[in-house]
C-alpha positions as CSV (number, residue, x, y, z in Angstrom):
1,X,-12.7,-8.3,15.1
2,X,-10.2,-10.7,14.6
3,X,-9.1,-13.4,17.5
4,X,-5.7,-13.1,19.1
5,X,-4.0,-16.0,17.4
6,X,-5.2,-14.5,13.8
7,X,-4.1,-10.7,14.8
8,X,-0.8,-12.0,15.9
9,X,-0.4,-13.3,11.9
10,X,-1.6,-10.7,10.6
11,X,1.1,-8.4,12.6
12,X,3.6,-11.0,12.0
13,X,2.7,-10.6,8.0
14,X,2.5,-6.3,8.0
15,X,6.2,-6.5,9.9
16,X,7.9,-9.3,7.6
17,X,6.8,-7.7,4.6
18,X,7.5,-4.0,5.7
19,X,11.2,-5.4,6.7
20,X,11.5,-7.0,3.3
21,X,10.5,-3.7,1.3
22,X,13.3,-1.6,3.4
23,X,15.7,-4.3,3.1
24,X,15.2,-4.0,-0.6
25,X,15.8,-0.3,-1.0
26,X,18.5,0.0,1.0
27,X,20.3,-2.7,-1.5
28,X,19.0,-0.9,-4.6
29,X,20.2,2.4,-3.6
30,X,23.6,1.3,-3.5
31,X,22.9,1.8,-7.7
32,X,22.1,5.2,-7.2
33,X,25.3,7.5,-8.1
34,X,23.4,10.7,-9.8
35,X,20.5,12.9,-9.2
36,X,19.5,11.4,-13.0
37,X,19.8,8.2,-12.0
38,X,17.4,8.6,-9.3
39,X,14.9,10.6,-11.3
40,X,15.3,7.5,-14.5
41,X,16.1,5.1,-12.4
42,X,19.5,5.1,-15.0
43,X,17.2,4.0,-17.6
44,X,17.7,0.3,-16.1
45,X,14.8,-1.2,-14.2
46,X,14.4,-4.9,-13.1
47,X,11.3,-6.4,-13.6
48,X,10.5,-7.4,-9.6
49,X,10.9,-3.5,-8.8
50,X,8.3,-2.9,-12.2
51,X,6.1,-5.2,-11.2
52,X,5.8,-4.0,-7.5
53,X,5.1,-0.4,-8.9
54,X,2.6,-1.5,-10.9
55,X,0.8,-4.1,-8.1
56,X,0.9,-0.9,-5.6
57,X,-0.7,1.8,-8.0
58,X,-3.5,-1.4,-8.5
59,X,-3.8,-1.8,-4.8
60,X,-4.0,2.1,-4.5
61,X,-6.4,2.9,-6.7
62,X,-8.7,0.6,-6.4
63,X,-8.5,0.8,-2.4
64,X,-9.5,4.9,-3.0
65,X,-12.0,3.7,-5.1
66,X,-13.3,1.5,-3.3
67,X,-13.6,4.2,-0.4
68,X,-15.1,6.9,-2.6
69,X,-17.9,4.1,-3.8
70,X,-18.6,3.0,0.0
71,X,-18.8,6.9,0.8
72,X,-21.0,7.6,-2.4
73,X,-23.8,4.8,-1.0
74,X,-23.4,4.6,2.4
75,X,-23.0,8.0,2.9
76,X,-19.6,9.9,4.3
77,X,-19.5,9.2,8.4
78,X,-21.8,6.9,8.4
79,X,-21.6,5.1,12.2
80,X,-24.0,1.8,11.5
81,X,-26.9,3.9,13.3
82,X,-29.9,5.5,12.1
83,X,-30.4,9.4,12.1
84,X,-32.5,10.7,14.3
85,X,-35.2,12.5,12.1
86,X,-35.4,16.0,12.0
């Protein structure tokens, strides 16, 4: 689907950016002293971590979406061929 050089990015792009989000938790645990302040996040949240919630229920939703819509018209399983009539 995609050529090697353009794969190789896209790997490149899944890795740095799945290193980055477990770098990022493992600092922001450090906070985390209490069961409650785990559960509330102690009632202090910075906007970055906010705004990443909210881009990742977006992305989410609209990705299942998406999938139930594609599944709804093009039928669930479909391979790309036609069915061989009965």
């Amino acid at each position: 689907m995609f050529d090697p050089v353009t794969r190789l990015y896209l790997i490149a792009a899944v890795v740095t950016f799945l290193a980055f989000i477990v770098a990022y938790s493992l600092f922001i645990s450090r906070k985390i002293k209490s069961y409650e302040d785990y559960n509330v996040a102690g009632r202090n949240v910075p906007v970055f971590p906010l705004v990443l919630t909210i881009m990742g229920t977006a992305i989410g939703g609209s990705t299942v979406l998406g999938f139930t819509a594609s599944g709804y018209t093009l039928g669930i399983g479909r391979s790309g061929r036609s069915c061989p009539p009965t």
